[in-house]
N, C-alpha and C positions, 0 to 999 in steps of 0.2 A: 753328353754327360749322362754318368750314369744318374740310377735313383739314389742311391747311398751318395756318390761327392756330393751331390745335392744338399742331401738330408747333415753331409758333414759341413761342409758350409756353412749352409743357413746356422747349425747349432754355433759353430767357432765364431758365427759376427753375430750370434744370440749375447753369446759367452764375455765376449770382445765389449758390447752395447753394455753392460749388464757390470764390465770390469769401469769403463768409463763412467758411468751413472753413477756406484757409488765413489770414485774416485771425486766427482766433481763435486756431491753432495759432504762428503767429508773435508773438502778444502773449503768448499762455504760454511760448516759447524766451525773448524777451525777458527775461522777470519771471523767469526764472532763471537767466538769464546773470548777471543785475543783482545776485540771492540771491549768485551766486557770486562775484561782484567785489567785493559789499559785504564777505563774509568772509575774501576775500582779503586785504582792506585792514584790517578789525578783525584777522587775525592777525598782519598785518605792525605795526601799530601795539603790539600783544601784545609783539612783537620787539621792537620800540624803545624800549619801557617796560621790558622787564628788561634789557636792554643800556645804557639809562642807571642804572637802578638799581647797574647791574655797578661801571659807570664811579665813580661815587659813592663806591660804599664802596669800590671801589681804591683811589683818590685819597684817601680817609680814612686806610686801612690804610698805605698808603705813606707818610703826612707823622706819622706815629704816633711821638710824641716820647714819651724814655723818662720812667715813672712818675715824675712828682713835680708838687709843689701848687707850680706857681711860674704869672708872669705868662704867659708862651710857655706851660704846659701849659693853663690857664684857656683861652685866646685860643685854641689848638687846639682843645679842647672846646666851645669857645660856637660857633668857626668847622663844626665838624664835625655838631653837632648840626642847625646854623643849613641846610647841608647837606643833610640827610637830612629837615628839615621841608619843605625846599622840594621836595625830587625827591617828597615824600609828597603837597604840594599839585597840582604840576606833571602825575604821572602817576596821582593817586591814583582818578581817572573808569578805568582801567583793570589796579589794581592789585587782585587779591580777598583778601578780607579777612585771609585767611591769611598773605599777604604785607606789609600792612599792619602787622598785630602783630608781623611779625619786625623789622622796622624802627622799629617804640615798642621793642619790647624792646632793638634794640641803642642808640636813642636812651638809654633810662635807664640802660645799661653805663656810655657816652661820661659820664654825670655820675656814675656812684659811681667811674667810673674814677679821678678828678682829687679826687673831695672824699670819698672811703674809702680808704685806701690799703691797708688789712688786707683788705677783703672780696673786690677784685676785681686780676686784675694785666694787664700787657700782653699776657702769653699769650694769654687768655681773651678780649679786646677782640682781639686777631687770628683767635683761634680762632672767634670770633661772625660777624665781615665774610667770613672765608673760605666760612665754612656759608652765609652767604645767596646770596656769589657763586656757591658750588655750585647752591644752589638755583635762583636765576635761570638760569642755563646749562642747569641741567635741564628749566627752563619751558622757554627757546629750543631745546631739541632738540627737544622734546615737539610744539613748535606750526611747525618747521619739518617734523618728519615728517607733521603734518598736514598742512600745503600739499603736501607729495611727494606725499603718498598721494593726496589728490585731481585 
């Protein structure tokens, strides 16, 4: 072989090495752009799940008729429960289980609220919706300073 196929060689698997390298380097920027977009999106969804949770149980706490076992308070209770199953079905692919059980918990308040009237009182049924809203809100800082932060 001559000097020159040589020298053309070596350049075309310089050429060749050189097309490969950044091909491979661009498929891994890629596959982590995508890592980062896909968590961007599960945390925003994260957000939207405790901010309807939020919603939920304000709208509960607010229509919050005073204690007594009548038609209106029954209707409030089945309405409010009926509420808190659905926002459990709706966001439950994204709610962790901890969260889960504070909303059965305050689910089974809403019924000894209306059918005990010694055990439980309006206090307490407010005092329970505000502790979750607390809670949710504190998810939503938590996973808003995670997006800052990255």
């Amino acid at each position: 072989m001559s000097g020159e196929l040589i020298g053309i060689l070596i350049g075309s698997l310089i050429a060749l090495a050189g097309t490969f390298i950044t091909s491979v380097v661009a498929i891994a920027m890629s596959k982590e752009q995508y890592k980062q977009e896909l968590r961007k999106a599960f945390i925003q969804k994260k957000v939207d799940t405790y901010t309807h949770v939020c919603q939920v149980i304000l709208a509960i706490k607010n229509d919050l008729l005073t204690k007594t076992v009548s038609s209106a308070g029954l209707n409030w209770t089945a309405q409010s429960i009926n509420k808190l199953a659905d926002v459990c079905i709706t966001e439950g692919l994204w709610l962790d289980e901890e969260d889960s059980k504070k909303l059965e918990v305050l689910q089974k308040q809403l019924s000894k609220f209306v059918f005990d009237e010694i055990e439980l009182s309006r206090h307490d049924i407010l005092t329970t919706c505000y502790e979750i809203v607390e809670y949710c809100e504190k998810k939503v800082r938590i996973l808003h300073f995670m997006t800052t932060k990255e």
